[in-house]
C-alpha positions as a Markdown table, in Angstrom:
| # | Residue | x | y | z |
|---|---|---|---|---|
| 1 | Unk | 0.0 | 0.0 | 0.0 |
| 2 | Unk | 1.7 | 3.3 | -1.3 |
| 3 | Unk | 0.8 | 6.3 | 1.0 |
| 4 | Unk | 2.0 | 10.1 | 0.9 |
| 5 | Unk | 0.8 | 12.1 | 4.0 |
| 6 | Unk | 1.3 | 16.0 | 4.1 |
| 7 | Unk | 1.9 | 17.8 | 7.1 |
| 8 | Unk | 2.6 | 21.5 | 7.7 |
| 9 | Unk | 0.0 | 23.7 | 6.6 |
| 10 | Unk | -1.4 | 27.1 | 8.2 |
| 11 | Unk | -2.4 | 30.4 | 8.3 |
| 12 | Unk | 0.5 | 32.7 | 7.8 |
| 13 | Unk | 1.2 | 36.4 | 7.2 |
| 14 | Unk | 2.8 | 37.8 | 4.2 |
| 15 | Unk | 6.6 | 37.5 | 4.8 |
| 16 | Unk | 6.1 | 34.4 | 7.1 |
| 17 | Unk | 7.9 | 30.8 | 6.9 |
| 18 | Unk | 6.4 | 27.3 | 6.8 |
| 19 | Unk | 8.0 | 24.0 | 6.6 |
| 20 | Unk | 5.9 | 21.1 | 5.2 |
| 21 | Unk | 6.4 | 17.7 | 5.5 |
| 22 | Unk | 5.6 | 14.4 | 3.6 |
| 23 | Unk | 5.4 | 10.9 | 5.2 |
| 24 | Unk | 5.6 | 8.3 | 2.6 |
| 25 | Unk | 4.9 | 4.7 | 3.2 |
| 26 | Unk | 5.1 | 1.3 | 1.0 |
| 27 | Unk | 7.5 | 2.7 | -1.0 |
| 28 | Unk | 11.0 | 3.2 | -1.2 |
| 29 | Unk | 11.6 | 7.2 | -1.7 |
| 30 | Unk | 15.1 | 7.0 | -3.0 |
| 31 | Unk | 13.5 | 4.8 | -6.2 |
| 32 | Unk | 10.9 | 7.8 | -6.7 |
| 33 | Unk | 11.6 | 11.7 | -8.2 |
| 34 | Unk | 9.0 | 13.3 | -5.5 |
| 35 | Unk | 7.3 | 17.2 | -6.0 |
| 36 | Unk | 5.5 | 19.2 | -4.4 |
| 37 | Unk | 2.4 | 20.8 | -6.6 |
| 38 | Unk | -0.2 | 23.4 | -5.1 |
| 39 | Unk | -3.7 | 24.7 | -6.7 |
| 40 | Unk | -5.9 | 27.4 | -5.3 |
| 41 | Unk | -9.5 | 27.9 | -5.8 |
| 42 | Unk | -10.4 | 28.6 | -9.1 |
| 43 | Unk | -6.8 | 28.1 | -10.5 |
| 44 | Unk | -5.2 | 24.8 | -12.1 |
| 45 | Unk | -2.8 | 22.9 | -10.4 |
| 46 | Unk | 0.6 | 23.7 | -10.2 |
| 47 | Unk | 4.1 | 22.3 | -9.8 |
| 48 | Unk | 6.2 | 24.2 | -7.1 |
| 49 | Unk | 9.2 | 22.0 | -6.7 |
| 50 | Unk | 10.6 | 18.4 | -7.9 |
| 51 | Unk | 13.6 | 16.4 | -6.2 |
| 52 | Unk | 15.1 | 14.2 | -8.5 |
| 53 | Unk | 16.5 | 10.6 | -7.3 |
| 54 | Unk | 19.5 | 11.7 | -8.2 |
| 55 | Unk | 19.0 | 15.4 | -5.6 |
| 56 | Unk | 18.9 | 17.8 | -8.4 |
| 57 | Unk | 16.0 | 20.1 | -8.0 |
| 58 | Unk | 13.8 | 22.1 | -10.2 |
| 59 | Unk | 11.4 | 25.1 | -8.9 |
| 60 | Unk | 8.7 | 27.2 | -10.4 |
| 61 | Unk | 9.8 | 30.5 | -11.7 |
| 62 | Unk | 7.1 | 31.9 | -9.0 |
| 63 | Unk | 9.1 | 30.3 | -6.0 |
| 64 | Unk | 12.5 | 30.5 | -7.0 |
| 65 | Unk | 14.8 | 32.0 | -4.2 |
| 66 | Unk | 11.9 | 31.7 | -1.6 |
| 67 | Unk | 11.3 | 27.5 | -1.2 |
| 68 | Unk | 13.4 | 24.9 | -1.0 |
| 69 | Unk | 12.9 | 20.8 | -1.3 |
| 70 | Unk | 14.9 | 18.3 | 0.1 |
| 71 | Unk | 14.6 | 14.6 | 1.1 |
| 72 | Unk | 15.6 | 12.7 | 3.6 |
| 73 | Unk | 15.6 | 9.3 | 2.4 |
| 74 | Unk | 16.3 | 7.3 | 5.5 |
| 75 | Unk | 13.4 | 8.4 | 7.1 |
| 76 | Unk | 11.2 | 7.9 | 3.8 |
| 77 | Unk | 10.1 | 11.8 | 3.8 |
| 78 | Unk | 10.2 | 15.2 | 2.1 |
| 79 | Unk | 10.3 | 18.4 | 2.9 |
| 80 | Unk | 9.4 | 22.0 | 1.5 |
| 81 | Unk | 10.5 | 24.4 | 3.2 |
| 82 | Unk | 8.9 | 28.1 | 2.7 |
| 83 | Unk | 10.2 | 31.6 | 2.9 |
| 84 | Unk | 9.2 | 34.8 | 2.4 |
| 85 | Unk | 5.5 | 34.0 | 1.8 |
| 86 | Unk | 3.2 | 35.8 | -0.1 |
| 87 | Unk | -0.8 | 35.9 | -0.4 |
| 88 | Unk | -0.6 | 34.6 | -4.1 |
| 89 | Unk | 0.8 | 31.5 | -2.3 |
| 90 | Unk | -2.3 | 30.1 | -0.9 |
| 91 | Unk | -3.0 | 27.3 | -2.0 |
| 92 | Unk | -3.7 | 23.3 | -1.3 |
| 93 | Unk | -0.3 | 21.8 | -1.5 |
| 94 | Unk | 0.4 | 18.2 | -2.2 |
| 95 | Unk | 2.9 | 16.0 | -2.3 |
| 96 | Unk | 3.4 | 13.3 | -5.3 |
| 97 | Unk | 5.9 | 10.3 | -6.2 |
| 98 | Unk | 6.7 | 8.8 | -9.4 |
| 99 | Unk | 6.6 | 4.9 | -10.3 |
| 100 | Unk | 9.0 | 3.1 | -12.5 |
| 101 | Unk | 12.5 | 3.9 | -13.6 |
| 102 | Unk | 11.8 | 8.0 | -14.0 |
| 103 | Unk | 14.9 | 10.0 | -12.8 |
| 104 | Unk | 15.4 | 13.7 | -13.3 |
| 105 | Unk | 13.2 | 16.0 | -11.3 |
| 106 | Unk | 10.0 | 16.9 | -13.0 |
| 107 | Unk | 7.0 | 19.1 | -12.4 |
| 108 | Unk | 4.6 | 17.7 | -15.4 |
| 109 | Unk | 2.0 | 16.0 | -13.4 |
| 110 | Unk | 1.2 | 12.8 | -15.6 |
| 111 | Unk | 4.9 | 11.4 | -14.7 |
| 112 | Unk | 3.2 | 10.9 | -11.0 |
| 113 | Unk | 1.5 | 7.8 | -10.2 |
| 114 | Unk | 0.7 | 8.6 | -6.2 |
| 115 | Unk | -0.3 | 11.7 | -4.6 |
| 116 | Unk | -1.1 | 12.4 | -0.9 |
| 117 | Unk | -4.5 | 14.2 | 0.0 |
| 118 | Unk | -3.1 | 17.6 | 0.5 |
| 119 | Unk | -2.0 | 20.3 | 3.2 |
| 120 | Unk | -4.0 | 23.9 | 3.2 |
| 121 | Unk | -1.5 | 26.9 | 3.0 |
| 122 | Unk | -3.0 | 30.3 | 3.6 |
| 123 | Unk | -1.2 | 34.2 | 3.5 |
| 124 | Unk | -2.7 | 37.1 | 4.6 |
| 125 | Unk | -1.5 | 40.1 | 3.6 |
């Protein structure tokens, strides 16, 4: 049973930090790329960030300089951690894993095969 639990999420003010976390189980996460992606009402989903298996990372143009991913792979998790937060990032933010043999980081949402049920992100201005 493949699992991705996010953890993190609250109500911040504009400038704030968050860390989020994601708990995977019934996988291995060092054979998975793993991304964050975020979509707020009445907007299409997003990526945000993408650690490849090999720890290259790719960000959105919106959040580079501001968030960073990382893994740690012994304890099966990821991270996202947050800076300088602005209302425009408000969002649902969820964590995903690919399947199979895929590599490089990667924020094109069809390359992921499990996603977790989300974590809500809100900035006030």
């Amino acid at each position: 049973q493949v699992r991705l639990v996010e953890s993190g999420g609250d109500s911040v003010r504009a400038g704030g930090s968050l860390r989020l976390s994601c708990a995977a189980s019934g996988f291995t996460v060092s054979n998975s790329v793993l991304s964050w992606f975020r979509q707020a009402p009445g907007k299409e989903r997003e990526g945000v960030a993408s650690s490849g298996r090999g720890g290259n990372t790719i960000y959105a143009d919106s959040v580079k300089g501001r968030f960073a991913v990382s893994r740690d792979n012994p304890r099966n998790s990821l991270y996202l951690q947050m800076n300088s937060l602005k209302p425009e990032d408000t969002a649902m933010y969820y964590c995903a894993a690919t399947r199979g043999a895929w590599y490089a980081p990667t924020l094109l949402p069809s390359r992921f095969g499990d996603w977790g049920q989300g974590t809500q992100v809100t900035v006030s201005s």
